[in-house]
N, C-alpha and C positions, 0 to 999 in steps of 0.2 A: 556881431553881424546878425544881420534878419534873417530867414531864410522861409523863401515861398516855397508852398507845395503846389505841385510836384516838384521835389528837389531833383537834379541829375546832377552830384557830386563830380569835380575831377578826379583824376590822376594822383596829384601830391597831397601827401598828409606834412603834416609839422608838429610839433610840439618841445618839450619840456617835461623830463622823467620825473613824476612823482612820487613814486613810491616803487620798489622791486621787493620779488619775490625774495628767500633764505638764499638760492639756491643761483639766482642772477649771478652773474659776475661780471659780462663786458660794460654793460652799463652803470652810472652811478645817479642818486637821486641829483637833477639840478643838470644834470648832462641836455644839449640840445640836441633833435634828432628831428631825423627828414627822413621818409619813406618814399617812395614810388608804386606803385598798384599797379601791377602790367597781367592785366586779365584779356580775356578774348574784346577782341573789338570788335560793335555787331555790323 
């Protein structure tokens, strides 16, 4: 996906764990995950 500037991103992330730290433990590499970003609204 393209993306113009100025970007203004949403809310949701997604992804796919690549790689974790020694020390990780709830997640595993290859695990799917979805986030939510709930900051101030201007």
């Amino acid at each position: 996906m393209e993306a113009r500037f100025p970007l203004i991103p949403g809310w949701e992330v997604a992804g796919v764990i690549e790689a974790r730290g020694f020390d990780a433990t709830e997640f595993e590499v290859g695990d799917e995950v979805v986030g939510y970003i709930n900051n101030v609204w201007g």
